[in-house]
VMD Tcl script that draws the C-alpha trace (Angstrom):
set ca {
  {92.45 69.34 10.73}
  {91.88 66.43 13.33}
  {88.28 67.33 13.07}
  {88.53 66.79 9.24}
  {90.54 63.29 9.71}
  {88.16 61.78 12.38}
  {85.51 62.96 9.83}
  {86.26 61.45 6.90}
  {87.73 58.02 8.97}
  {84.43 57.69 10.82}
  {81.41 60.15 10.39}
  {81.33 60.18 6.04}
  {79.92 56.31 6.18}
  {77.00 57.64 8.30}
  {75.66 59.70 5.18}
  {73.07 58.12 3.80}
  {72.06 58.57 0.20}
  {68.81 60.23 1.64}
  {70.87 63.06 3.49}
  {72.73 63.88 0.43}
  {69.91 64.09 -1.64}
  {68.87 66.55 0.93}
  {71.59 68.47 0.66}
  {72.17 68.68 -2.68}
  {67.95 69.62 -2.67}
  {68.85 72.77 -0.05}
  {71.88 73.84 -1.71}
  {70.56 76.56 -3.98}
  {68.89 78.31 -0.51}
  {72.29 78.22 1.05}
  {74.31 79.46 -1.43}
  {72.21 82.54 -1.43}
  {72.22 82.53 2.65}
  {76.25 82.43 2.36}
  {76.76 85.68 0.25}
  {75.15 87.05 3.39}
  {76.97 85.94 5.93}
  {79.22 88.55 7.97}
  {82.28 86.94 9.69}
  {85.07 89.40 9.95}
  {87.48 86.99 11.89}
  {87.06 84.72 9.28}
  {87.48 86.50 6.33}
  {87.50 83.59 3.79}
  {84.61 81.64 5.48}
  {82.13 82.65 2.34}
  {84.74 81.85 -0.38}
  {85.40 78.53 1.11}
  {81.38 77.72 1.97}
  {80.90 78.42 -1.98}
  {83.62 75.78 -2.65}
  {82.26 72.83 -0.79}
  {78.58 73.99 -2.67}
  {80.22 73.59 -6.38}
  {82.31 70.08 -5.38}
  {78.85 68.85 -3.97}
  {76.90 70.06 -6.80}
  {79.24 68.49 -9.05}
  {79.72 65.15 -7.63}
  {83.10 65.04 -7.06}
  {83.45 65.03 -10.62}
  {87.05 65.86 -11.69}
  {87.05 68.76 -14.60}
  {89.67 67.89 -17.20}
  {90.07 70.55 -19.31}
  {89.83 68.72 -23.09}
  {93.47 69.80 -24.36}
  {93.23 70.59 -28.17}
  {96.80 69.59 -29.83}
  {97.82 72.34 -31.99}
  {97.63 72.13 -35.85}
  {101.20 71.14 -36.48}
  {101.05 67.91 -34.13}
  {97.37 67.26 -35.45}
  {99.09 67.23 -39.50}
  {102.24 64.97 -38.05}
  {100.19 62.33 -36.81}
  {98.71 62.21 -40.66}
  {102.18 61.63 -42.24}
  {102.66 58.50 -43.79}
  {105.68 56.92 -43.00}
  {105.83 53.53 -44.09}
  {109.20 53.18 -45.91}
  {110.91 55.56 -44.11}
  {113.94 54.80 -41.37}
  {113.84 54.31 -38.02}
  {115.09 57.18 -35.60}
  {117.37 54.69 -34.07}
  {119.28 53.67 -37.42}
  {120.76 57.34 -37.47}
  {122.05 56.70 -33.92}
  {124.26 53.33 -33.88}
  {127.59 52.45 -33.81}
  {129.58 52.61 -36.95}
}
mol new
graphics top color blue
foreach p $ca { graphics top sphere $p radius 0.5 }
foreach p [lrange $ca 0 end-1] q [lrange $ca 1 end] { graphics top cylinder $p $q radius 0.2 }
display resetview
C-alpha cells in the first residue's frame, strides 16, 4: 500500500495527457494479453488487471444506477393537496 500512497502523492502528476491517451489507445491489446496471463501465487492478479482496464476506459466516471420510484410514490406526488391540513395540526397540544 505505501507503493500506492507515494504513487498517487507524487508519481500521478507526472502523467501527461499524451501517456493516457496512450494507454487508453493500448488497452484493448492488453485486456486480451491479461486473460492469458498464468500467475498461480497470485490468483486474483487477472480479475484485478481487468478492473483498473474498465475504471480507465470509463474515465473515472461514477455509474449511478437511475432508481425508478415505484408507481405508488410516482401517483402521490400527483395528488393535489391544496386545502388539505398540515401533518403537524394533527400533532399539537390540546
Amino acid at each position: 500500500m505505501p507503493e500506492i500512497a507515494r504513487f498517487v502523492n507524487g508519481g500521478a502528476g507526472s502523467i501527461t495527457p499524451a501517456i493516457a491517451e496512450k494507454v487508453v489507445r493500448q488497452l484493448p491489446q492488453w485486456k486480451l494479453e491479461f486473460t492469458q496471463i498464468s500467475a498461480p501465487k497470485f490468483p486474483h492478479l487477472v480479475d484485478q488487471l481487468e478492473f483498473l482496464a474498465d475504471v480507465v476506459e470509463d474515465g473515472g466516471k461514477k455509474r449511478k444506477a437511475k432508481s425508478k420510484a415505484s408507481q405508488g410514490v410516482e401517483k402521490l406526488k400527483k395528488v393535489n393537496v391544496s386545502g388539505t391540513a398540515k401533518l403537524s395540526t394533527f400533532f399539537q397540544k390540546k
